[in-house]
C-alpha positions, 0 to 999 in steps of 0.5 A: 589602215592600223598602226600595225599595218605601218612601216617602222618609222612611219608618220603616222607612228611618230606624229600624233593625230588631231593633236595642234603643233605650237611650231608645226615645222620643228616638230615635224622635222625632229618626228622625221628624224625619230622616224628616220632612226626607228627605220634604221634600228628596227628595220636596218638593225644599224649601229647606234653609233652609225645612227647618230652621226647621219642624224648630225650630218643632217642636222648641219646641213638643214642648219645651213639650208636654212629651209625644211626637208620639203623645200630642200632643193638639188642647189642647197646641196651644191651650195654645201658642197662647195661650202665644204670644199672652200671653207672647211677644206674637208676631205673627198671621203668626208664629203662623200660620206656626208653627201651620203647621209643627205641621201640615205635621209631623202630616200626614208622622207620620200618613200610612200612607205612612210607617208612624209609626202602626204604628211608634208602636203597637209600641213605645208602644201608641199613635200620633200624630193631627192636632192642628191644626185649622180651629177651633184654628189661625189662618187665612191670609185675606189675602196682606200682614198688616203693622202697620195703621199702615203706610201709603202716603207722599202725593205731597208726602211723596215729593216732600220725600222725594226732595228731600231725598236729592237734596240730600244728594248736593249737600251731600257734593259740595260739603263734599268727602265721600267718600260723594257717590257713595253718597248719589247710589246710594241716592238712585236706589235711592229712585226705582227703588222708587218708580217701580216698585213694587219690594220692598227686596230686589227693588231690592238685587238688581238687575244692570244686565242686568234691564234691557231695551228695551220696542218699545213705548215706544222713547222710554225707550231700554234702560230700558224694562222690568225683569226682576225675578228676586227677587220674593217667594217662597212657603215653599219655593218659588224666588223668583218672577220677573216682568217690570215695564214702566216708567211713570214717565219722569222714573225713567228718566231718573233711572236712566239718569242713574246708570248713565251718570254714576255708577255707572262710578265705582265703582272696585270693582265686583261683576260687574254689579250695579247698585246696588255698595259702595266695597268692592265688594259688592252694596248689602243691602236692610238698609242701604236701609232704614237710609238710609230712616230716616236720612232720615225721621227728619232731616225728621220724617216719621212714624216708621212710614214704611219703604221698602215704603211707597214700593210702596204708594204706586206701588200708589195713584198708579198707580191715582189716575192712571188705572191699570187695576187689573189692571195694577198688580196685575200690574206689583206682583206680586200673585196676588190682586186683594185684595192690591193693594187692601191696598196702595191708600190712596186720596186724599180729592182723588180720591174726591171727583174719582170721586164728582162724575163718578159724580154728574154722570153720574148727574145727566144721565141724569136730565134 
């Protein structure tokens, strides 16, 4: 067999043949991992920065094995779990993610493709084997694991929420602070995440050119639909795109309020970004949620409360107010239906409004 005739990543193509290793274990395991990344650029065009991190993961765990990949075994990994667990405190979504990168690397050393088995039984007298498992990993049943305590605002919540940061706006004009501009900037970014159910960095990187005219809803002018070009990506994947028809016209008006009046005034503004800094830059999704707080905490909400609540809470009133599910789900972005029913906290007004319908329903087919 060629060099051409390998795979990407192959032993063969990163191990130089009849060449003596001064420490034959390190520099098989390093040659796996540049085999491993070849694989995953050439063959799964991964991102880079998706590379690295599985290659970190692996690095630590072969650190706390103490063994190479060929005498890594199904028990070094419940011992790092349970390591994980008890002593670093790491979340189920970390865990799960670093379980994953273990077996995404066993998959690449095990395959004949790649000829690692019979590289490791040449030298070593042994080979590489899976040590993740269905019984020993942690499995990936639903789409949003964040804390439990994370939760939907309530209407009132919002309202007083979104008073205050109008008010905020008020108080910097009137007391002659430069940051009126920027209290009137975060106070729409509040609105748009809100009106549209939007993610922090969704919102942050927004260009006013996302907006477009729905011929459906001529009433609501160019801010019509969004076209949301940063949504959430999957491990490895390009941030997925999706369009989001407006719903709420009083966000509209907010929006359209700030680009007219507003955003003009920005002396220095980075291209066509929506959301720009006095220095010219584009507003981070990590000084949204540092005003959230500022905001939160001034008016003593519960301290769980982070901008994604806001999404949640478009999730449920949309829903409470008639929504088709399946319309939201779409609007939100979700793949899966269960997701969006993560997000629904549902109001004790309106399940009682949905159990006098049912019961009065059910009380006519009755006579």
């Amino acid at each position: 067999m060629t060099t051409t005739d390998l795979s990407e990543g192959s032993a063969r193509l990163v191990l130089l043949n009849g060449v003596a290793l001064l420490h034959p274990e390190d520099a098989v395991f390093e040659a796996m991992l540049e085999g491993w990344t070849r694989q995953q650029r050439g063959g799964r065009r991964l991102q880079p920065k998706t590379i690295d991190g599985r290659l970190r993961v692996v690095r630590r765990f072969n650190a706390f094995a103490e063994e190479y990949p060929w005498h890594w075994s199904a028990g070094s990994m419940d011992e790092w779990t349970t390591y994980l667990i008890a002593e670093l405190h790491r979340a189920p979504s970390t865990i799960r993610n670093y379980q994953t990168a273990v077996r995404l690397f066993c998959d690449y050393v095990v395959s004949p493709h790649y000829q690692w088995p019979q590289e490791c039984e040449l030298r070593f007298s042994a080979h590489p084997v899976q040590i993740c498992h269905e019984w020993n990993t942690a499995a990936h049943l639903v789409d949003y694991e964040a804390e439990a305590s994370r939760r939907p605002m309530t209407r009132e919540e919002i309202q007083c929420f979104l008073d205050y940061a109008d008010a905020e706006v008020d108080r910097a004009i009137r007391l002659g602070r430069k940051g009126a501009l920027a209290a009137y900037r975060d106070a729409t970014v509040f609105k748009v995440i809100y009106g549209w159910g939007l993610r922090c960095t969704e919102t942050s990187k927004l260009d006013l050119t996302d907006w477009y005219r729905n011929p459906k809803a001529p009433e609501l002018g160019r801010f019509g639909s969004l076209h949301v070009r940063w949504g959430k990506r999957t491990k490895g994947s390009p941030p997925k795109r999706r369009t989001v028809l407006s719903v709420m016209p009083w966000a509209v008006e907010a929006v359209e309020d700030y680009v007219t009046n507003v955003r003009p005034r920005y002396r220095r503004c980075a291209g066509a970004t929506l959301w720009p800094t006095e220095r010219g830059g584009r507003l981070q999704s990590r000084e949204i949620e540092d005003r959230f707080a500022d905001y939160r905490d001034t008016l003593g909400l519960d301290c769980d409360l982070v901008p994604h609540c806001l999404r949640h809470s478009h999730v449920t009133h949309q829903i409470e107010d008639g929504a088709d599910p399946a319309f939201v789900q779409r609007q939100v972005g979700h793949r899966y239906a269960s997701t969006t029913a993560l997000y629904t906290g549902i109001s004790g007004d309106f399940m009682n409004t949905m159990m006098r319908t049912v019961l009065d329903r059910a009380l006519r087919q009755g006579q």
